[in-house]
N, C-alpha and C positions, 0 to 999 in steps of 0.2 A: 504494500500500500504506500509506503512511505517512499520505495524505488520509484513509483509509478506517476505520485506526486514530484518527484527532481526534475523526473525526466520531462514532464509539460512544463515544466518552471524555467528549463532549458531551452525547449523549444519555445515558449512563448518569447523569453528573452532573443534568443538569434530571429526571429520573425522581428520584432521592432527594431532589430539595428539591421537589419537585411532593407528593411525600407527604406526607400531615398528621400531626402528634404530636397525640393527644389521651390526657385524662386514662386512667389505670389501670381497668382493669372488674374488676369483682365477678364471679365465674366461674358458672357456671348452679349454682342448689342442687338436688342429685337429691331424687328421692321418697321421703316419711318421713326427711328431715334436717332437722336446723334450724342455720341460717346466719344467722348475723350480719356485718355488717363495719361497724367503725366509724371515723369518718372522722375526722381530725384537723388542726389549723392548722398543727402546723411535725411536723419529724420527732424531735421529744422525744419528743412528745404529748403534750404537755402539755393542750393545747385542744381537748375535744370538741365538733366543729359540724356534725356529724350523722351518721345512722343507716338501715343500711338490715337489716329484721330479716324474714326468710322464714319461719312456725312451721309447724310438724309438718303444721297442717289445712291449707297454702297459704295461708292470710294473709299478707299482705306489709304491711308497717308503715316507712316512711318519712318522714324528717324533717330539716332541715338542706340542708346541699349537701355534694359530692363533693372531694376533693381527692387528692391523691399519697400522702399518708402516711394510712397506712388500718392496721386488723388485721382479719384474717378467722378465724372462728372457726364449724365446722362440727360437727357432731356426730350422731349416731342418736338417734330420737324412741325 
């Protein structure tokens, strides 16, 4: 009982470091919205380094690179 209990306590531990952390996503932007998120250097934001911009017609307009500290901003066309 007690072998049986290690060995899930084992395996549950190697499953959550087997998981990867990756960057924050941008959430799908619905139809007729327009979505911005802008990506920033630290979490002041002080430093904008880049941009990902969805407009009304579906253009998508990207620039820069992705990081953690972001604002997203959604609205009706």
């Amino acid at each position: 009982m007690i072998r049986r209990a290690l060995v899930a306590a084992a395996l549950a531990t190697t499953a959550l470091v087997a998981l990867p952390a990756g960057p924050a996503q941008a959430s799908a932007c619905p139809v007729n919205y327009l979505c911005i998120t802008t990506y920033y250097s630290d979490a002041a934001h002080t430093t904008e380094i880049g941009l990902r911009e969805e407009l009304c017609d579906g253009t998508l307009y990207v620039w820069g690179v992705r990081s953690n500290y972001s604002d997203y901003y959604r609205g009706p066309c």
